[in-house]
N, C-alpha and C positions, 0 to 999 in steps of 0.2 A: 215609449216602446210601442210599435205597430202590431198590427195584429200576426204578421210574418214572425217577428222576432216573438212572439209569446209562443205561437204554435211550434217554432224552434224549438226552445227553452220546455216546453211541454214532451217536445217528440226525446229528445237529447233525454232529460229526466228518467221517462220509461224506458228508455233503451238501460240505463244505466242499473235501474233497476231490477227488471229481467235478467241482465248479466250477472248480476250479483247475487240472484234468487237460484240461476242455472249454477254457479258457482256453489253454494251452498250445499243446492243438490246435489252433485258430483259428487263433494266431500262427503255428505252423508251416506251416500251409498259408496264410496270407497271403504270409508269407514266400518259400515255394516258386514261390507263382502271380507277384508281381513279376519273381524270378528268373525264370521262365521267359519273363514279360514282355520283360524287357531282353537277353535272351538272342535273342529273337528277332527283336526291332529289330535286332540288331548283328548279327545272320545276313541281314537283309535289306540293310542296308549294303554290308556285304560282298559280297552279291552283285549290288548294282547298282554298287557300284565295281568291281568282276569285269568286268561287261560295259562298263562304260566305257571300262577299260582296252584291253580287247580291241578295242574298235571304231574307238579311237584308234590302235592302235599298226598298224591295218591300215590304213588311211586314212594312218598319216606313211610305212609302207613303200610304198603306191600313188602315192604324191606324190614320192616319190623316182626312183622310175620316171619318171612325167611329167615330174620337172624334166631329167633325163638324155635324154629325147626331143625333148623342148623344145629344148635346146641344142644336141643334133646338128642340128635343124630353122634353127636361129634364129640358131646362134653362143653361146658365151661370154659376151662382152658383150652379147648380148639377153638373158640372161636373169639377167645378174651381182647385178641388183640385187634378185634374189627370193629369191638363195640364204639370205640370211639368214632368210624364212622356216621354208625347210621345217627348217635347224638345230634356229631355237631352240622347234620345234614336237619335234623329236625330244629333245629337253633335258627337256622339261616331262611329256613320257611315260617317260623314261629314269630321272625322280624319280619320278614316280607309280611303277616298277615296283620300286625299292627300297623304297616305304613299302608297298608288297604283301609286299614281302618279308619287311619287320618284322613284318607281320601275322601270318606264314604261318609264323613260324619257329620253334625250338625254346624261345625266352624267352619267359614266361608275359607277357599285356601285362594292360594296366587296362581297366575299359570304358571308362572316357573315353579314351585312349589308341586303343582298337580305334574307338570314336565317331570322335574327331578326325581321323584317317588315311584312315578311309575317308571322310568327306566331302573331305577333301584330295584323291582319288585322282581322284574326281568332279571337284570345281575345277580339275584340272589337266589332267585329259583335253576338262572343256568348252573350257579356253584353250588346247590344242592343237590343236582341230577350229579353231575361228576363225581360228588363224593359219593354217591349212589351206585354209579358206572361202578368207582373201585370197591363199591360193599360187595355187590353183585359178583364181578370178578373173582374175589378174593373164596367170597362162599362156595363159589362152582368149583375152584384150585384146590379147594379143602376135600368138598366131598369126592371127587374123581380120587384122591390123594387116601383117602379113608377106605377107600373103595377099590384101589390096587394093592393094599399094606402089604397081601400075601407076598407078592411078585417082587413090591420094594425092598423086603426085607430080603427077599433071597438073592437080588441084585445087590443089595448094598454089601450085603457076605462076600458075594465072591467079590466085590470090589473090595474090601478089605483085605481078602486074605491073598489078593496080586498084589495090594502095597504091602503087605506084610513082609515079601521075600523081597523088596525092593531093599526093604532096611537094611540086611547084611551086605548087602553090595554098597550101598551106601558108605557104610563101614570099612569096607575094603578100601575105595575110594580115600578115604579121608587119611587111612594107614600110606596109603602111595604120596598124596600129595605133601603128608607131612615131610616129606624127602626132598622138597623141592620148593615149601613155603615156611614161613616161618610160625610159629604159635597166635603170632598178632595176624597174621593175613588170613589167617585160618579160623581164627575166633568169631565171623558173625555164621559160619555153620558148623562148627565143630560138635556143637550140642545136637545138631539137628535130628542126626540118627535115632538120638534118647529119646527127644520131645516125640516124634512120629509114633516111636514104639508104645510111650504114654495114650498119644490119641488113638493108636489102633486096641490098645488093650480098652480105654472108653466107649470105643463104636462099638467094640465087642460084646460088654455090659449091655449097652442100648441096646443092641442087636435083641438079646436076651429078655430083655426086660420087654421088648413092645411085642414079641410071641406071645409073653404071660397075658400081657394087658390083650391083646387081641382073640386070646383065648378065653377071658373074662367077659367078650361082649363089650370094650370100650375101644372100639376102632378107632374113634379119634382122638385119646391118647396115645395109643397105639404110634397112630400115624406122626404127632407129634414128638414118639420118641423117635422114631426113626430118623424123620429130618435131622435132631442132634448128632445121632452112629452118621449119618449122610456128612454133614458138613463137618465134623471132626476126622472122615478117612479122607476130605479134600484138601483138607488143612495138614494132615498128614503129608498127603502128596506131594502139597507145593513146598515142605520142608527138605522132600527128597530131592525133589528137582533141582531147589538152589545147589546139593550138593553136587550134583550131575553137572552142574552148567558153571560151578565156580572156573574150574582150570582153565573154559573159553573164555570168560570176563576178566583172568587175571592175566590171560596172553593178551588181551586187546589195551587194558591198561598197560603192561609190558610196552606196548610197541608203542604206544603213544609216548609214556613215561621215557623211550630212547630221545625222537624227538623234540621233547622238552628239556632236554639233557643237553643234545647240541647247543639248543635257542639260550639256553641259560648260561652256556659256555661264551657263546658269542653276545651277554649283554653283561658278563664280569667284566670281561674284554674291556665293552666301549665305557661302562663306566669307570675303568681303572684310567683311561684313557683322559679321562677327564681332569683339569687342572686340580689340583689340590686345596685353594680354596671352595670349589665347588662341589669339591666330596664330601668338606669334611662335615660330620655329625650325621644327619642322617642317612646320607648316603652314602658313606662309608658303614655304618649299623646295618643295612640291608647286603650290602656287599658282602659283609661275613656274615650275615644271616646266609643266603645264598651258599655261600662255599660253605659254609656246616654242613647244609643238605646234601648239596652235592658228596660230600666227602663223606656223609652217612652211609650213602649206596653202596648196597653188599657186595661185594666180588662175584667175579662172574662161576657159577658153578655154584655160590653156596645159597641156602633158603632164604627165598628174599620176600619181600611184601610189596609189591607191585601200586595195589591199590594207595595204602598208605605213601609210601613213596613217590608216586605222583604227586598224592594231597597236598604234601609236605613243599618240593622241590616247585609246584605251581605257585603255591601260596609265597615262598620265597620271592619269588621271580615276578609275582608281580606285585608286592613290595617294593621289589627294587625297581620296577618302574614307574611304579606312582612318587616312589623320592627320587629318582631324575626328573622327572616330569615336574615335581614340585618345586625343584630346585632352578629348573631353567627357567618356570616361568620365574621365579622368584628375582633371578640373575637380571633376565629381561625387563621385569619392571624397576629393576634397583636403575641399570642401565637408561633405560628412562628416565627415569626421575633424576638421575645426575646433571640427561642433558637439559632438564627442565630447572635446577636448582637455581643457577644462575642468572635466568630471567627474573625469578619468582622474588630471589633475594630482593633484585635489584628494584622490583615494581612495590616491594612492601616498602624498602625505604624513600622510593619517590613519591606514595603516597604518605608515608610520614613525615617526609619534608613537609612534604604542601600542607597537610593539619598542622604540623607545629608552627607553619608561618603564620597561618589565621591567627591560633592559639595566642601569637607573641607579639603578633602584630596590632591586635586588638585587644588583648587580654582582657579587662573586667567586663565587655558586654555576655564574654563566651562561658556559659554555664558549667556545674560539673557533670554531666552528660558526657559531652564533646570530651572534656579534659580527663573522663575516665577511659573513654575509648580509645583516645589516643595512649594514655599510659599504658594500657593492656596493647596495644598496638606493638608500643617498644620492646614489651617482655616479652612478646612473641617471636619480636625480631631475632632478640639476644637470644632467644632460645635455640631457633631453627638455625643460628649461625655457628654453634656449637652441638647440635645432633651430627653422627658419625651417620644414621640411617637414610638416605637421600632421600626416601617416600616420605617419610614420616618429616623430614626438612622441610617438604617442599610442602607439605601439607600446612607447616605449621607456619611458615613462609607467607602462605595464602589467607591465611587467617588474621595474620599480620597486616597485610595489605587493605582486607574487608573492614575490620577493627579501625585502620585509618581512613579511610573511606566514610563510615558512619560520623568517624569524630570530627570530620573535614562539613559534612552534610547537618548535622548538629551544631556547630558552630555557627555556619552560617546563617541558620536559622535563628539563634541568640542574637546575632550580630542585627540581621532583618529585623527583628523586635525590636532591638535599641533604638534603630534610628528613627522608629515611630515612638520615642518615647518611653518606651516598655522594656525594664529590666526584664533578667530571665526569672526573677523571683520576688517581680515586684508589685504583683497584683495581688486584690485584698481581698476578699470575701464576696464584692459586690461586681469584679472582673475589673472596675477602673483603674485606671494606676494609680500608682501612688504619686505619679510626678516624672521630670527625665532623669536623665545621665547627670548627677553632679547637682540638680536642683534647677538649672539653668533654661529657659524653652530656646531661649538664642545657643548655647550652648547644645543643646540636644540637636536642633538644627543644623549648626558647623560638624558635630558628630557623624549625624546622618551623612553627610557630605562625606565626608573622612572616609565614613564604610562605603559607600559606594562605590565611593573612586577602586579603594583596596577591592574590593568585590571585582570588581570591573581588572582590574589589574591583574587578580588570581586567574580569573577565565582566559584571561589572555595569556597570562603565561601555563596555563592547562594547552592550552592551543599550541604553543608554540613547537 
């Protein structure tokens, strides 16, 4: 080598080098800049979970206060039902302050672990403000509510005592409609007049009782009793109402209930119309399901029940279409399978031909595999050629066919064994055989021949 090819060899080398060294370096400062990347996301996590924390845990200690002011203002029971708030508002920052903990503490964590945590700390502090939003709400509803009793309670009176006279017209009401409904169509308000009368003698009591109490200097029980008289003379009302509003609900069920009456006339009709093996049993049972109903319908002029009578005469009628419906498809697939029986017959017994020909034609190579399948084959046949059901024929038909098929595919398999020598039950513990067909190796040989040919002969006449 000259002195050219060294300083070659020399110059190539460094080059090789340097790029390897530049290479390194890239890497390493790619490296570095990611880290310092993901280092800095989880600094800023960290410290917006920081302030989360912080501003939650001030907000659940200010609400703590408020609900202890609240309650000397209000009572106990005004404000019973909010304490579960501010709890389980302190629960949820009490977990956030442990998973800071984890953060902060001497166990080295992961980034995902520092990731995961501090968005948690976040989640937990935003569902503690919320539950805070609805402490805060709730306390400010109370006190405004404590702090008008006077006014609510003299509202709520007179709102009482205008449903009060509602009641006797109610009454009247229900006296008229009796002329024109029957006891059953009238039964989910018949009561209603009494119940209202009930709630309005309650709100009454209440009414009374949250004076005393507010005269006693406990305004928010007080105000608590009130809400009860309040929502007992709304409950009142909507009892009245149903009663006002029945006789429009029982004419729009009326008009409907006409035309379901036509629609039910006209599918007696088509189903009477239907041949007689296709009525009978259950579609014949809905058909006079149907005409009961219809024939229940009261004469026109005397007290009828609308509602119920629709319920009835719907439910009827589409009974009786779900059994047409059952029954055609049912028709349709019988029709089917009729024109399908006659293939199926005929392919189960072409393939039981062909297994019983292997079966008889070879007999002792062919194991009892093959020769149970084919059995079960025939009793499938015999079976499906005596079913009255053409689905259930054609199914059984088909299984017939598969059954001879396996015992056609099994056979041949025993048959392949033999001519190498190998009964189907002639191997011994160690897989060798025991020997051929009959003892013979010339014999087993001429055998082998035999099946072949046969084998060869079967596919050919598969083909044909």
């Amino acid at each position: 080598m000259d002195a050219g090819q060294v300083v070659g060899v020399v110059t190539g080398a460094v080059l090789v080098v340097t790029a390897l060294v530049a290479v390194v370096a890239w890497t390493g400062r790619r490296r570095r800049g990611l880290a310092a990347d993901t280092e800095s996301e989880l600094t800023r996590l960290a410290t917006q979970a920081g302030s989360a924390l912080v501003r939650a845990d001030e907000r659940t200690r200010l609400a703590e206060d408020e609900l202890a002011f609240a309650e000397a203002e209000l009572g106990t029971d005004g404000v019973a039902d909010l304490v579960g708030h501010q709890r389980r508002a302190r629960e949820q920052v009490r977990e956030a302050f442990h998973l800071n903990q984890l953060l902060h503490d001497h166990v080295p964590d992961t980034d995902t672990e520092r990731r995961d945590w501090s968005a948690r700390i976040v989640g937990l502090c935003r569902d503690a403000e919320s539950v805070l939003d609805t402490l805060e709400q709730g306390l400010a509803e109370r006190r405004r509510a404590a702090r008008a009793t006077p006014d609510a309670l003299d509202r709520i009176a007179a709102q009482t005592d205008r449903v009060r006279d509602a009641v006797a017209s109610a009454r009247r009401d229900l006296a008229e409609l009796a002329d024109r409904y029957t006891p059953a169509a009238l039964r989910p308000v018949a009561d209603n007049p009494d119940q209202a009368a009930r709630l309005l003698d309650f709100a009454g009591r209440g009414l009374a009782s949250a004076r005393r109490t507010l005269d006693d200097g406990d305004p928010g029980r007080a105000s608590a009793t009130a809400r009860a008289a309040e929502e007992s003379v709304g409950r009142a009302e909507g009892l009245l109402k149903a009663v006002r509003d029945f006789e429009a609900d029982a004419l729009t069920a009326e008009a409907a209930l006409g035309a379901m009456v036509a629609e039910s006339r006209d599918e007696l009709a088509q189903a009477r119309a239907l041949p007689a093996p296709q009525r009978s049993g259950a579609v014949d049972a809905a058909v006079d399901s149907l005409q009961e109903a219809l024939d229940a319908l009261p004469a026109p002029g005397a007290p009828a029940d609308p509602v119920g009578s629709l319920t009835r005469v719907r439910q009827a009628s589409t009974a009786l279409d779900d059994a047409v419906r059952r029954r055609l498809e049912h028709d349709g697939r019988t029709r089917r399978a009729a024109a399908q029986l006659t293939p199926a017959l005929d392919d189960a017994a072409r393939q039981i031909a062909t297994a019983r020909a292997v079966v008889e034609d070879y007999r002792a190579p062919v194991g009892p595999d093959a020769r149970t399948r084919l059995a079960e084959a025939e009793r499938e046949l015999a079976a499906a050629r005596t079913l009255s059901e053409p689905e259930q024929a054609v199914d059984t038909a088909r299984r017939a066919a598969s059954l001879a098929a396996e015992a056609a595919t099994l056979a041949h398999r025993d048959i392949a064994r033999a001519s190498h020598g190998q009964h189907w039950g002639a191997q011994h513990a160690g897989g060798r055989p025991r020997g051929g067909v009959g003892g013979s190796g010339a014999f087993g040989a001429v055998l082998g021949g035999m099946v072949l040919g046969g084998i060869l002969d079967d596919i050919g006449d598969m083909f044909d």
